[in-house]
C-alpha positions as CSV (number, residue, x, y, z in Angstrom):
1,X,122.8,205.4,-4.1
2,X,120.4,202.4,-2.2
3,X,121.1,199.0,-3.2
4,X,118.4,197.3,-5.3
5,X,118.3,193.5,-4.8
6,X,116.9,191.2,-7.4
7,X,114.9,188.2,-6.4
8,X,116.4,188.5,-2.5
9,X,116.1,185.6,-0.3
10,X,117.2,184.8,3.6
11,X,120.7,183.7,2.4
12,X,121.4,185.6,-1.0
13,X,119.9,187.6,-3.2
14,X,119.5,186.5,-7.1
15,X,121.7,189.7,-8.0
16,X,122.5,193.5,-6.4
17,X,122.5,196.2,-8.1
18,X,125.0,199.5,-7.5
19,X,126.2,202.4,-9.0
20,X,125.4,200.9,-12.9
21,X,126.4,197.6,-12.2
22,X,124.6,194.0,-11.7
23,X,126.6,191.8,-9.4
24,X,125.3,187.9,-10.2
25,X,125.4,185.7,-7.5
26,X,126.5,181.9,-9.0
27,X,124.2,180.1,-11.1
28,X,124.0,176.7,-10.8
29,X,121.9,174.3,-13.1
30,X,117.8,173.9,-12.2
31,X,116.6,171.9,-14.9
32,X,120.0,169.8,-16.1
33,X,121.2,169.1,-12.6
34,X,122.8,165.7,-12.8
35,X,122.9,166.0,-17.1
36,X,126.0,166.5,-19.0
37,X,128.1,169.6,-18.5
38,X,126.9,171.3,-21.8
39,X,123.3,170.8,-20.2
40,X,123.8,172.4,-17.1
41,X,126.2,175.3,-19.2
42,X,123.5,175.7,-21.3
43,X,120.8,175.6,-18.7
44,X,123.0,178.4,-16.4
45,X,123.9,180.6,-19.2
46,X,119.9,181.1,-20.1
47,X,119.5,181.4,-15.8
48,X,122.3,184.7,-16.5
49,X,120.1,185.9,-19.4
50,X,116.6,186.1,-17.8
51,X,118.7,187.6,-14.6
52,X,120.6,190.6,-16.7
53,X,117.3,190.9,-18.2
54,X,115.6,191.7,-15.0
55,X,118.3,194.4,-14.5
56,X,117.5,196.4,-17.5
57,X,121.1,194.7,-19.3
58,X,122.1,191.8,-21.3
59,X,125.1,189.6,-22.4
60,X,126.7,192.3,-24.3
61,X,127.3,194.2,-21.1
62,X,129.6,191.5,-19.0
63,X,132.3,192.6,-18.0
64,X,133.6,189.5,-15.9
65,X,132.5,186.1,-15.7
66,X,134.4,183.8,-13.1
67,X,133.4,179.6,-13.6
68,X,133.6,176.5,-11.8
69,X,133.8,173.3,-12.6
70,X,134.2,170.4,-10.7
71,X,136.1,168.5,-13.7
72,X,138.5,171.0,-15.3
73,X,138.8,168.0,-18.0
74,X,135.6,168.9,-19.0
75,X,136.3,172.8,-19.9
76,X,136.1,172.1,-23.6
77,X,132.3,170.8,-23.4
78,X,131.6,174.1,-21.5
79,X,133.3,175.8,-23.9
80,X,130.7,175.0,-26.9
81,X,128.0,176.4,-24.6
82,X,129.4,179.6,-23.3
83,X,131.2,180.0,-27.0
84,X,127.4,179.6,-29.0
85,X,126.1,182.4,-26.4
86,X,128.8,185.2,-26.0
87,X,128.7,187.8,-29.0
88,X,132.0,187.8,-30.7
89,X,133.6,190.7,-30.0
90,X,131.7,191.6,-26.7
91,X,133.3,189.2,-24.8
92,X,134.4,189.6,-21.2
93,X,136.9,189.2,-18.8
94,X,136.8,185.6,-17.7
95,X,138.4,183.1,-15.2
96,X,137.7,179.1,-15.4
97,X,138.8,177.1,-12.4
98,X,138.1,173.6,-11.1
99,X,136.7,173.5,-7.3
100,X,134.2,171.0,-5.5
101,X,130.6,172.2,-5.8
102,X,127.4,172.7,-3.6
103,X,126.1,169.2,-3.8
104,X,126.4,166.2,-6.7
105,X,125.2,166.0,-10.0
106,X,126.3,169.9,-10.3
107,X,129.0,170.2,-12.4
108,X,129.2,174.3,-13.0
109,X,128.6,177.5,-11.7
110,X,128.7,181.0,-13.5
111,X,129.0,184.2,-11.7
112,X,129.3,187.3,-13.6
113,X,129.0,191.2,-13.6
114,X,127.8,193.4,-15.9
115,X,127.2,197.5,-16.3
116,X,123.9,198.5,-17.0
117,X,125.1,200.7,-19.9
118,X,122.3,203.4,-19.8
119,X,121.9,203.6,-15.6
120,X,125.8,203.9,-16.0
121,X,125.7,206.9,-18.5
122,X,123.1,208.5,-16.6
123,X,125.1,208.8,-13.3
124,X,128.3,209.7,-14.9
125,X,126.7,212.4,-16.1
126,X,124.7,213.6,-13.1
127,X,128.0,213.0,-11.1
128,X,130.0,215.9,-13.4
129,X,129.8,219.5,-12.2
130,X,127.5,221.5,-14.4
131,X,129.8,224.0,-16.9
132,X,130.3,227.1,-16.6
133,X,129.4,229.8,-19.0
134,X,131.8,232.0,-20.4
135,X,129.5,234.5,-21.3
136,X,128.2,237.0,-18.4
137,X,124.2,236.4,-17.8
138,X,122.3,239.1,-19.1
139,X,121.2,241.9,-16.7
140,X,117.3,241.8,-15.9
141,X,115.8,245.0,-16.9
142,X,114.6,246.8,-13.7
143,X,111.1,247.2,-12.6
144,X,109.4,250.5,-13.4
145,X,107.5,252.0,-10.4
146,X,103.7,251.7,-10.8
147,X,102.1,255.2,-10.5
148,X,99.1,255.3,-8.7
């Protein structure tokens, strides 16, 4: 099965996706870098959203999310964010950790991975071997001669 990049670039691509998963590269904020923590949560979570969108999956469908931040004081405020986006119940796996960032005024990065539910089904299902019948195929009637 080929690889299909989303939104590739010269160092990294946006996401990759294989065999009914969407691997996310980390989000950092665009529009809140250098804003609260909240902001940039906010601002990455809706980055993940239009992503898993492009690769036919959503939110529902995460089934790890690893997250930085460069104050792990401020893991509460991030909390709000990422706990008014998950769907209760549909949460995922999840790791929070505190690590020095790209460049100031970015406070968190989100990486996650997610199945694409239906791509997933699909191959599962390709993948089995085909049953077989217990019943014997039916005999095909032979040809009668043509008389000329």
């Amino acid at each position: 099965m080929a690889l299909k990049r989303i939104e590739p670039g010269k160092r990294m691509s946006a996401a990759v996706i294989h065999n009914g998963m969407v691997y996310l590269a980390g989000f950092v904020a665009e529009k809140a870098a250098g804003k609260s923590v909240a902001e940039q949560t906010a601002d990455i979570l809706a980055q993940i959203d239009e992503t898993l969108k492009q690769a036919g999956t959503d939110k529902t469908n995460i089934v790890k999310a690893n997250i930085w931040l460069t104050d792990i004081g401020t893991w509460a405020e991030m909390n709000t964010e990422w706990d008014k986006w998950v769907v209760p119940g549909q949460t995922p796996a999840r790791a929070t950790v505190e690590s020095k960032l790209a460049a100031p005024g970015l406070d968190v990065e989100i990486m996650v991975e997610a199945a694409i539910v239906a791509k997933a089904r699909k191959a599962a299902k390709a993948a089995r071997p085909a049953k077989k019948s217990a019943r014997k195929p039916a005999r095909k009637p032979a040809k009668k001669a043509r008389r000329k």
